[in-house]
C-alpha positions as CSV (number, residue, x, y, z in Angstrom):
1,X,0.0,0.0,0.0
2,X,3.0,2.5,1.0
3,X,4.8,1.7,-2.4
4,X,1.5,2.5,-4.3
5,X,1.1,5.7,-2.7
6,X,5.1,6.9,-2.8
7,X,4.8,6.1,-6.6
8,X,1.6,8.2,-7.3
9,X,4.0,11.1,-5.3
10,X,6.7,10.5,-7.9
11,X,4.8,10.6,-10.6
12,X,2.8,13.7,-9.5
13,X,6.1,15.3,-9.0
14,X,7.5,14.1,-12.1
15,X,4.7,16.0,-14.2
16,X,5.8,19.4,-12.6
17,X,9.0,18.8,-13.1
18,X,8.7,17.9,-16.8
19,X,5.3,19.4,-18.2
20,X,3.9,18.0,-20.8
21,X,3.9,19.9,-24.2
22,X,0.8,20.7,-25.3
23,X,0.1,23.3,-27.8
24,X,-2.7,25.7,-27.0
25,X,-6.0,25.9,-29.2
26,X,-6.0,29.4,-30.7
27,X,-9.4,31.2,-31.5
28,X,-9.6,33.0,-34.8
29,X,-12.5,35.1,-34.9
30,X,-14.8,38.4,-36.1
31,X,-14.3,41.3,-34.0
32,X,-16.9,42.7,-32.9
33,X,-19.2,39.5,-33.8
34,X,-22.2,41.6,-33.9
35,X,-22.0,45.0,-36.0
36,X,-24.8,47.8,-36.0
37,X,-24.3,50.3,-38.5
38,X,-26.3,53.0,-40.8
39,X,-26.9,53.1,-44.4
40,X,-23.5,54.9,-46.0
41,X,-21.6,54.4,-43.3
42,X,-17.8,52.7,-43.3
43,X,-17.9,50.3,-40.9
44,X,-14.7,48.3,-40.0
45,X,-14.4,44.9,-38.2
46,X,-11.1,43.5,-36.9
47,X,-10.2,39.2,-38.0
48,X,-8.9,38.5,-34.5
49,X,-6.5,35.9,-32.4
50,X,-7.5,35.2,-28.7
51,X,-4.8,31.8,-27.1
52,X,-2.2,31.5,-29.5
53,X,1.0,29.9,-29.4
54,X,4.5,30.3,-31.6
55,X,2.1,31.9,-34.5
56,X,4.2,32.9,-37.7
57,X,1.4,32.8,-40.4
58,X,-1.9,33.4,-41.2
59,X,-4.9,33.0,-43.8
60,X,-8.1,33.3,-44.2
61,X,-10.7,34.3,-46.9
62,X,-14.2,35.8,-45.5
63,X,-17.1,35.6,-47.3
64,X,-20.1,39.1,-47.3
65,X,-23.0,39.9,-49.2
66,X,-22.3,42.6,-52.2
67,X,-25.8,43.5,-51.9
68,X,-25.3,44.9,-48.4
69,X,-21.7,45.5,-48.1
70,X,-19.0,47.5,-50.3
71,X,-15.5,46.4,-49.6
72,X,-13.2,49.1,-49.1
73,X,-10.3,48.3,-47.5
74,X,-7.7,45.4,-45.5
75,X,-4.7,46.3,-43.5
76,X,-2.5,44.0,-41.5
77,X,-2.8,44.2,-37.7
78,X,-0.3,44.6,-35.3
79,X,0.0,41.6,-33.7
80,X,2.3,39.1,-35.7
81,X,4.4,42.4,-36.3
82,X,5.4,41.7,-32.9
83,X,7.7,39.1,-34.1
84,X,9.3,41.2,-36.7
85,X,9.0,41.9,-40.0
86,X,5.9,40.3,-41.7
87,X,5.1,39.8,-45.8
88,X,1.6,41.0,-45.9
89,X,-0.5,39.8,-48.8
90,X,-4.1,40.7,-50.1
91,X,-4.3,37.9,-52.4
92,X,-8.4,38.7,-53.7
93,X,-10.3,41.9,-52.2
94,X,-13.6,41.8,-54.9
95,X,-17.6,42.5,-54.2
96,X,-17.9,40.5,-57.0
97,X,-16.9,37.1,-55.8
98,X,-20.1,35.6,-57.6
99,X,-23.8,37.2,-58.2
100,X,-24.3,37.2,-54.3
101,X,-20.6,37.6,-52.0
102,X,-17.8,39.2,-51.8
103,X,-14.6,37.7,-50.5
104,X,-11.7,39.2,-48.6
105,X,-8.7,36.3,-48.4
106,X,-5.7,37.8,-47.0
107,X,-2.1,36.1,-46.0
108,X,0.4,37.1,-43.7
109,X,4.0,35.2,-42.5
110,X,7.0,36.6,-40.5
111,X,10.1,36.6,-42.3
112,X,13.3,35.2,-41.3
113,X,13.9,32.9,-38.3
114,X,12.0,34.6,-35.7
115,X,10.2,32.7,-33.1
116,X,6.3,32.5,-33.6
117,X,3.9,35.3,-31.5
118,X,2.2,33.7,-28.4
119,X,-0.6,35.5,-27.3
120,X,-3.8,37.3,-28.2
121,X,-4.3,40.3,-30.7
122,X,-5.6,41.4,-34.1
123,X,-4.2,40.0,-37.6
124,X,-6.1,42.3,-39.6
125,X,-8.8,44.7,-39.7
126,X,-11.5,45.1,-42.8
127,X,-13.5,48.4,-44.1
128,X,-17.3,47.8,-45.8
129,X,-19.6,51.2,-46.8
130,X,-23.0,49.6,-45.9
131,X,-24.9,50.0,-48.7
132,X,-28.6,48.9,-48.0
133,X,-30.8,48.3,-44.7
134,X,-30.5,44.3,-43.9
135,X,-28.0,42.0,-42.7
136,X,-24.7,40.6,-44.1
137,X,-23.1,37.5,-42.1
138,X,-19.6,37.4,-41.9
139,X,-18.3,34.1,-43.0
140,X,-14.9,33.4,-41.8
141,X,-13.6,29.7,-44.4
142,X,-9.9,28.3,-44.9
143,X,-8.8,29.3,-42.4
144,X,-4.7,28.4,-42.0
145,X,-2.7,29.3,-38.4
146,X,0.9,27.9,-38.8
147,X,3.7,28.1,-36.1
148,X,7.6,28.7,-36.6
149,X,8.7,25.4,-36.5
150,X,11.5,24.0,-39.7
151,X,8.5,22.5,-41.0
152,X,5.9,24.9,-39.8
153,X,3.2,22.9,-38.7
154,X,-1.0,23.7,-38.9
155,X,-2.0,25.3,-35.5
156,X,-5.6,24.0,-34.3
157,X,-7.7,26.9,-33.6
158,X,-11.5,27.5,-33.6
159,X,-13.4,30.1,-35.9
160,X,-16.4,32.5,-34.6
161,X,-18.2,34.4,-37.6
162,X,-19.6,37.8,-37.6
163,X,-22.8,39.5,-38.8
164,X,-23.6,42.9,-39.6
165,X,-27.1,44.9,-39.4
166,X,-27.1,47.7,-41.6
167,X,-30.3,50.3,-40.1
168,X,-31.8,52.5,-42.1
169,X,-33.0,56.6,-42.1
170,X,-35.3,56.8,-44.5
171,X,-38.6,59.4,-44.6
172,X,-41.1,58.4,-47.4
173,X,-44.1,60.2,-48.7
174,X,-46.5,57.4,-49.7
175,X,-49.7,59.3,-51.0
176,X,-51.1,62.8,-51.6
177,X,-54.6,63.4,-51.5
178,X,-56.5,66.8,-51.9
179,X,-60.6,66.9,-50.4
180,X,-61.7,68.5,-53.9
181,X,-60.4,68.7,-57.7
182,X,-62.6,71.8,-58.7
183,X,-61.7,74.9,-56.2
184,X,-63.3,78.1,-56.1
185,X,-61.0,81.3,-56.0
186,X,-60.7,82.7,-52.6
187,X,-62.0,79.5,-51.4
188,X,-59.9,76.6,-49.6
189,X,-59.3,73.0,-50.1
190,X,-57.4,70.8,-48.0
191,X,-54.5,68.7,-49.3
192,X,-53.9,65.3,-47.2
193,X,-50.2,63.9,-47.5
194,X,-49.0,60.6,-46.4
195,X,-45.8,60.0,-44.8
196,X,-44.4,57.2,-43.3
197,X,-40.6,56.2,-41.2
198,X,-39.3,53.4,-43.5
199,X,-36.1,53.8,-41.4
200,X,-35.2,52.4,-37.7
201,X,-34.7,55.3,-35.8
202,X,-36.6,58.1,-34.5
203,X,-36.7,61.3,-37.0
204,X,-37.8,64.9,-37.3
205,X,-38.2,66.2,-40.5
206,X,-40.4,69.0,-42.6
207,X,-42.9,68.6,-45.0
208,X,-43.5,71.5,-48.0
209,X,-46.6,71.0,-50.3
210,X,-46.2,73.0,-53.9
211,X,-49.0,73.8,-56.5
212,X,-47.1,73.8,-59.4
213,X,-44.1,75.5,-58.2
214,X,-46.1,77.8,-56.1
215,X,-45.4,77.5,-52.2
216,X,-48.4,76.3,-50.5
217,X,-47.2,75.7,-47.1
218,X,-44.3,74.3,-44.7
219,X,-45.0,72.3,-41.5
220,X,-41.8,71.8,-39.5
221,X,-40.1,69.7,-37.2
222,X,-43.0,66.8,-37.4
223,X,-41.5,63.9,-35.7
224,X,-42.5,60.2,-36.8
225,X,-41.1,56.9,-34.9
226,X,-39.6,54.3,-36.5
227,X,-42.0,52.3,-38.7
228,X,-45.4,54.4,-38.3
229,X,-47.2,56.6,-40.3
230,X,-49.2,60.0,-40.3
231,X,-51.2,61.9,-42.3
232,X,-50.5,65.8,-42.4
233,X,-53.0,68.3,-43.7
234,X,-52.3,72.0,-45.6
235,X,-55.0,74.2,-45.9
236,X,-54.6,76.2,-49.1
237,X,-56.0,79.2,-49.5
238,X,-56.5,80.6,-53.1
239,X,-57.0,83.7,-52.2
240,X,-55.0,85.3,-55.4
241,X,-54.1,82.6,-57.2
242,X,-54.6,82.4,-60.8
243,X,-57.5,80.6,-62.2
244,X,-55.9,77.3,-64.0
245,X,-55.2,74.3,-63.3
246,X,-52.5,73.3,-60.7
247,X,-50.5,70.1,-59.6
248,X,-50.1,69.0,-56.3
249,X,-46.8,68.1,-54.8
250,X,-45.3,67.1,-51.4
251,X,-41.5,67.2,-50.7
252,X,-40.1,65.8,-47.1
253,X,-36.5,67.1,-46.5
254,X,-33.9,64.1,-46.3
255,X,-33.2,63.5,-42.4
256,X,-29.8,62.6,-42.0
257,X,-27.8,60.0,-43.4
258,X,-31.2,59.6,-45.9
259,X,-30.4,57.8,-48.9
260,X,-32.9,56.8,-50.4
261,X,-34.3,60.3,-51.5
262,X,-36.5,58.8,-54.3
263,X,-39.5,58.7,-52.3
264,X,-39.3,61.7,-50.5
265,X,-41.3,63.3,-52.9
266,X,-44.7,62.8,-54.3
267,X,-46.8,64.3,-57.6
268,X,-50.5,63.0,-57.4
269,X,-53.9,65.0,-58.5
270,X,-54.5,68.2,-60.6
271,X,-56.8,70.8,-58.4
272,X,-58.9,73.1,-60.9
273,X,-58.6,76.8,-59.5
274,X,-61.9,78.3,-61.0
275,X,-65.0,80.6,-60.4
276,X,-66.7,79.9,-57.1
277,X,-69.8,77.8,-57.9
278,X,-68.2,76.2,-60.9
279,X,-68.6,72.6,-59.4
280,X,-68.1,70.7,-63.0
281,X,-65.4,72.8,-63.8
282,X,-66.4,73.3,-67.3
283,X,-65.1,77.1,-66.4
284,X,-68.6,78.8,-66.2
285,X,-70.9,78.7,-63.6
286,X,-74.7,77.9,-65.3
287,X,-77.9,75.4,-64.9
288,X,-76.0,72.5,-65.3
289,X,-73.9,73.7,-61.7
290,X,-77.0,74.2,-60.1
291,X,-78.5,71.0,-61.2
292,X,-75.5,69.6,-59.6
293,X,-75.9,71.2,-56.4
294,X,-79.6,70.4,-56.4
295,X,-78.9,67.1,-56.8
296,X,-76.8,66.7,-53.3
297,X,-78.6,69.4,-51.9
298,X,-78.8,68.4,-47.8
299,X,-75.9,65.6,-47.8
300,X,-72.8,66.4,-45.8
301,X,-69.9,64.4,-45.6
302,X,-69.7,61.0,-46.1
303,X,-73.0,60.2,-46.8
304,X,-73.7,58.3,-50.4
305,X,-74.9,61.2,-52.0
306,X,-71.9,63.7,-50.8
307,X,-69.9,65.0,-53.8
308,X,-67.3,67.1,-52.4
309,X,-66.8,69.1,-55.3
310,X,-70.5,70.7,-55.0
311,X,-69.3,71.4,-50.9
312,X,-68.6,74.8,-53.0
313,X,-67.0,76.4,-49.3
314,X,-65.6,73.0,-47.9
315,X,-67.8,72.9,-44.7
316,X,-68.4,69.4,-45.6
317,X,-72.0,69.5,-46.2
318,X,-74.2,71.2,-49.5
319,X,-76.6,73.5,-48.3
320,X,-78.1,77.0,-48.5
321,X,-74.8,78.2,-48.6
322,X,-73.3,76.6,-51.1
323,X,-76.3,77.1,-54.0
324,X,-75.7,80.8,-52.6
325,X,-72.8,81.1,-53.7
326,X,-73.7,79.5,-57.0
327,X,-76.5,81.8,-57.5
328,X,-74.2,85.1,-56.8
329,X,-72.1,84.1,-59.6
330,X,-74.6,82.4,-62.3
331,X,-73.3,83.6,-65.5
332,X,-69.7,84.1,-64.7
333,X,-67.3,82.6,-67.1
334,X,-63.5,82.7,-67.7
């Protein structure tokens, strides 16, 4: 029993004498693994080394989507410098890897007979412009850590990908709508625009609404969370504008970092500026506008026989005083 027990001391002893040489499992991965950036922004990710041991060369090709991601740049990183003087390579830096990814495959060695870097730090770092709202993985493959040896010999290492969301700011005007197409001068008409936050952030923004080219009205500083909508009303007066017809526009100014400026502006509907009481807009006002009025005489606003166009003063229902103020002008023409 006492020999047993000296000989598991020797042995115990023997191990911490004479350590067993293992070579440590390096970790080659993304840095950071999880990216948030914006629409036209550079964003930059480091390929990293965590555990290493004797380390004198490096590869690895990573794999993005071109739809998402522009490459735009790969420079070595300092660690394997701090063995001495490296040969740094970038052997294919392309978007157009095939109809979907990009690749970045880089290649570094130390040169001379330097011993190998042990420790943790960054090989190299990558640039992308973020092209598009989504998400690009990034796909770390063929992978190659070698040590300093004569024969230099593959080091074992794990691989942890990355993945990048690309947000979005982007303000769209999805509709215009005006509450009548046949206006009476001096009269009002109210012009309804859409607008929605396509993007994923918070914005404040302006909305401008143009007859023709003629100013109608600015509303500022309307803010709009991300994905939700609102409708904003103008009121246009036409007090002194010309009798013709106009075309009805609404421009939101780009919030930054917008790209997409497409859709910030929207052209729908022609609005008739003409002689109060002219509801057919055939530019006179006689029996065939009063038949018109007549005929949705004491219907207001949504009911089935509301015509908004014969609401000659826009209180939303056709009354006295709308067939008023067809009488007072009975005759009038252009």
């Amino acid at each position: 029993m006492h020999k047993k027990v000296y000989v598991g001391i020797f042995m115990f002893l023997l191990i911490l004498a004479f350590p067993l040489s293992i070579k440590a499992v390096g970790n080659l991965y993304v840095d950071p693994s999880t990216t948030l950036t914006s629409v036209g922004d550079i964003v930059s990710v480091n390929i990293t080394i965590s555990d290493v041991s004797d380390l004198a060369g490096w590869e690895f090709k990573l794999y993005y989507l071109s739809s998402e991601l522009n490459g735009t740049s790969i420079v070595e990183g300092p660690f394997l410098k701090q063995g001495g003087s490296t040969y740094f390579d970038i052997i294919n830096f392309t978007d157009n890897y095939n109809s979907t990814h990009g690749l970045a495959w880089a290649t570094c060695v130390l040169l001379g007979e330097y011993p190998g870097v042990t420790g943790s730090g960054v090989l190299a770092a990558i640039s992308f412009k973020a092209k598009q709202s989504g998400t690009s993985p990034l796909h770390l493959v063929d992978t190659l850590l070698v040590d300093s040896q004569p024969e230099p010999q593959p080091i074992p290492h794990t691989v942890l990908n990355g993945i990048v969301f690309i947000l979005s700011h982007n303000v769209a005007i999805t509709n215009v709508t005006s509450s009548k197409t046949v206006v009476g001068q001096e009269l009002t008409v109210k012009i309804d625009v859409n607008v929605v936050n396509q993007g994923n952030f918070t914005e404040t923004f302006n909305i401008t609404a143009y007859a023709n080219t003629t100013l109608i009205d600015t509303l500022l500083n309307i803010t709009l969370t991300s994905g939700n909508s609102t409708t904003i009303t103008f009121t246009w007066n036409t007090t002194d504008v010309a009798k013709g017809n106009y075309t009805i526009k609404a421009y939101s100014n780009p919030v930054a970092r917008e790209t997409d400026l497409e859709d910030n502006t929207f052209v729908n509907g022609v609005i008739l500026i003409t002689i109060p009481g002219d509801v057919d807009g055939d530019i006179d006002v006689d029996l065939y506008d009063v038949v018109k009025i007549c005929s949705a005489y004491g219907s207001e606003k949504g009911d089935p026989g509301y015509e908004a166009n014969y609401d000659v003063n826009g209180d939303n229902k056709i009354d006295l005083y709308d067939a008023a103020i067809v009488c007072t002008n009975y005759g009038k023409t252009l």
